[in-house]
N, C-alpha and C positions, 0 to 999 in steps of 0.2 A: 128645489133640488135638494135632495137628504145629503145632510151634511158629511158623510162618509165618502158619497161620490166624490163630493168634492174635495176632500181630503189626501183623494189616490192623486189628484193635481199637484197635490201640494212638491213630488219630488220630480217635476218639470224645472229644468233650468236651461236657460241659452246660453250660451257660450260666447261669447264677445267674441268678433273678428278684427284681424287686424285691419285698419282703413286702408286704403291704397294710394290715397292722396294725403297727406299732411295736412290737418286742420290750424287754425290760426287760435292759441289760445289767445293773444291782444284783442280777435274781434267778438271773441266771447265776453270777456270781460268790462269791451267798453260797451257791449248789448244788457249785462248785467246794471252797470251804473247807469244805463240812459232809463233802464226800466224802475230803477230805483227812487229815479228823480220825478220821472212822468206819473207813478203811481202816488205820489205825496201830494197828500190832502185829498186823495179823489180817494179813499178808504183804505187806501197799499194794499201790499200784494200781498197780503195775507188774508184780506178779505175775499182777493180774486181765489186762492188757494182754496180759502174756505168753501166757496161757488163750486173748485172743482171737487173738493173732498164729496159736496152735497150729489154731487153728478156719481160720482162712483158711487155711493151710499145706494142711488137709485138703481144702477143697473147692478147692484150685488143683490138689491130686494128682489127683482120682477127676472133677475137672469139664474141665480143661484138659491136664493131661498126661498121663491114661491115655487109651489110644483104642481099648477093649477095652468092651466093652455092661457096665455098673454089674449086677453081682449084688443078691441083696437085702440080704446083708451090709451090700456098701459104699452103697447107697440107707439102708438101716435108721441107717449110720453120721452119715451127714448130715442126716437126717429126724429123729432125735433130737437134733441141734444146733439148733434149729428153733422155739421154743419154742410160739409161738402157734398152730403148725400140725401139731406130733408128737401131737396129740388127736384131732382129725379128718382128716386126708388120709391115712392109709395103707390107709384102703378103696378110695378112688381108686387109688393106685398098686401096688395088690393087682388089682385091675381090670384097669388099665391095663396092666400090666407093668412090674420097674422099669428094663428096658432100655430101654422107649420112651420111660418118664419122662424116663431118662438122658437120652436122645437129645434131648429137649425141653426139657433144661435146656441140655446143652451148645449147641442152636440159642441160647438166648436169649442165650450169650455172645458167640457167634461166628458166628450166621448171617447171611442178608443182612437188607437192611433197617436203620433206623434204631432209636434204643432201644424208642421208643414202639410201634413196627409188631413189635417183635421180642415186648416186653410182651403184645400185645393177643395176637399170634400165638397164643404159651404158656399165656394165658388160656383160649384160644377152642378148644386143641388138649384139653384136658383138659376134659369133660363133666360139668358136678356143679349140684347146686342145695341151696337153703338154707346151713347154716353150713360145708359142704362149700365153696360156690363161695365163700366170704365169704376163706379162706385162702388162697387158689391168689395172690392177692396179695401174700400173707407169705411164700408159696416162694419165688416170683421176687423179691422185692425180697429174700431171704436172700441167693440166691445169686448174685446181681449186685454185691451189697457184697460178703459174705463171699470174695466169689471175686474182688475188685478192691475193696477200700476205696476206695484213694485216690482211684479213678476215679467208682464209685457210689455216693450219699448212703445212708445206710438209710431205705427206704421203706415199714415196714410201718405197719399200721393201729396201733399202739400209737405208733407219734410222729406222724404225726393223721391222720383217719379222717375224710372231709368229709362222709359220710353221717350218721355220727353226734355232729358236731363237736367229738370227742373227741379225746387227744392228748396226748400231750410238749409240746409247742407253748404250749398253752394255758398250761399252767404259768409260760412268760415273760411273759406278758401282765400288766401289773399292775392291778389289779381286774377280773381279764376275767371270773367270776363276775358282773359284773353286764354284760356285753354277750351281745348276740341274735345277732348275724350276725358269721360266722366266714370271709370270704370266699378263705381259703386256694387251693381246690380240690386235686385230688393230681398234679400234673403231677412230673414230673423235675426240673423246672428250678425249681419251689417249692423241693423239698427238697434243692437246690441252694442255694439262696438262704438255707433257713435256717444251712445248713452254714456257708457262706461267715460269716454274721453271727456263728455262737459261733466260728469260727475265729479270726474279729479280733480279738472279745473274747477268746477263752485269749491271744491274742496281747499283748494289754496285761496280760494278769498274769505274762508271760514264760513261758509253756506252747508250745513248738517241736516237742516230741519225739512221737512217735503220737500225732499230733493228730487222727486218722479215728477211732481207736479211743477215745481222750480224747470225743471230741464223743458217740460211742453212749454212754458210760460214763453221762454228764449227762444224755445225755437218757432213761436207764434213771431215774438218780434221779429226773429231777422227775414219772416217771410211777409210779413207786415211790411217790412224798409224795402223789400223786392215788391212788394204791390204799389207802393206809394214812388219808387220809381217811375213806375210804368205812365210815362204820360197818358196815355188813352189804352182801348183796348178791352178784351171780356174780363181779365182781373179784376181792374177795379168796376166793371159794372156788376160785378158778384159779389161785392160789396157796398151796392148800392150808392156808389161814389163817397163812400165817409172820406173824411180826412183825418177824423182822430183815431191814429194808432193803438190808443189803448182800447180802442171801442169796436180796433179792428181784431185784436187779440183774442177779446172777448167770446168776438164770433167766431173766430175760428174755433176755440177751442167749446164752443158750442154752448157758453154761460152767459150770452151778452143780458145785460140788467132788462131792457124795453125791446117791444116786439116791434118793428117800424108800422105805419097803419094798423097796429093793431091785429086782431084775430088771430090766427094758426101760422106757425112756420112754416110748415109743410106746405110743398107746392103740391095738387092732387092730381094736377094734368096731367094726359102723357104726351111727355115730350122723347121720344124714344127716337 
């Protein structure tokens, strides 16, 4: 993508919303210390950071500075970065093509239109129903962060999901097991807003440095302590029943170290 295009990006800014529920900074902070402790000696969290720096690095190559049609190689490379969508979307993009994927991703960074019109656009371009359409979410909200942190909050359905009032989210709330109504919704400027709030908070624990990547790291945990709740059920068999939470982190955030059996992440079937 020539670097000019991508430059008229550059004066996109979201606007933080106010929350509507009251976050708990106490459970922010003891997520911070627990990840502080669990990371020591397994390489800390700067090497996890490192991982993701490496993931962004990737989708700024094959998203913004090649401008050559994505092979399926380099699609397979980023789709397996992906976590909650390298299961079911690559029948879609089998389908589709992955040069036109390409092209549909590269619009949502740099096309016209505003973020939300660019969103809907890439939603509406890609044809899928049941748990197929449920991820087409998870792609574009990957590759808008992954491919701009500092610019785009992460937006997948695993830090919250207003259909099913599930979430990273929830986990700051303090006794939010006992509340009905979750009035988040999933706009941009929500998950703006909660960014900006654990921003402040690292900030009073004196946390400055990859602070985009610091904020996914957290809210990988506190959705990690919601899967590791769950006694049984499809959460944790989506994580293939691990029990180590840093190993759950990993995968969410789509950098774990080892492939389990080996081979390709991507699942190829359709499971639609």
């Amino acid at each position: 993508m020539p670097a000019d295009i991508y430059q008229d990006r550059n004066e996109e800014h979201i606007v933080p919303a106010t929350l509507p529920i009251e976050l708990d900074k106490g459970l922010l902070n003891r997520s911070f210390y627990e990840l502080e402790e669990a990371f020591e000696g397994q390489q800390g969290l700067a090497d996890l950071v490192s991982s993701m720096a490496e993931k962004t690095a990737s989708f700024r190559r094959l998203l913004l500075e090649e401008q050559q049609p994505l092979t399926e190689t380099q699609m397979e490379h980023l789709v397996a970065q992906m976590f909650t969508a390298r299961r079911k979307i690559w029948p879609l993009i089998a389908e589709q093509g992955t040069a036109r994927v390409g092209e549909l991703m590269r619009d949502l960074l740099t096309g016209h239109g505003d973020l939300v019109q660019r969103m809907t656009r890439f939603e509406e371009a890609l044809p899928a129903t049941g748990k197929v359409k449920r991820v087409i979410r998870d792609v574009a909200a990957e590759v808008l962060h992954f491919s701009d942190p500092e610019r785009y909050p992460l937006m997948t359905r695993w830090v919250w999901d207003q259909g099913t009032t599930s979430g990273a989210i929830r986990e700051f709330i303090r006794g939010g097991d006992y509340l009905t109504d979750f009035p988040f919704g999933e706009s941009p400027e929500m998950f703006e807003g909660l960014r900006q709030w654990m921003r402040e908070t690292l900030e009073e624990l004196g946390v400055y440095r990859d602070v985009p990547y610091m904020v996914d790291i957290i809210l990988a945990h506190q959705y990690s302590q919601y899967v590791r709740a769950m006694a049984e059920g499809f959460l944790r068999s989506d994580f293939g029943g691990q029990t180590d939470f840093t190993e759950q982190i990993r995968k969410l955030l789509g950098v774990e170290v080892q492939r389990r059996m080996g081979g390709s992440r991507i699942k190829r079937d359709d499971i639609h």
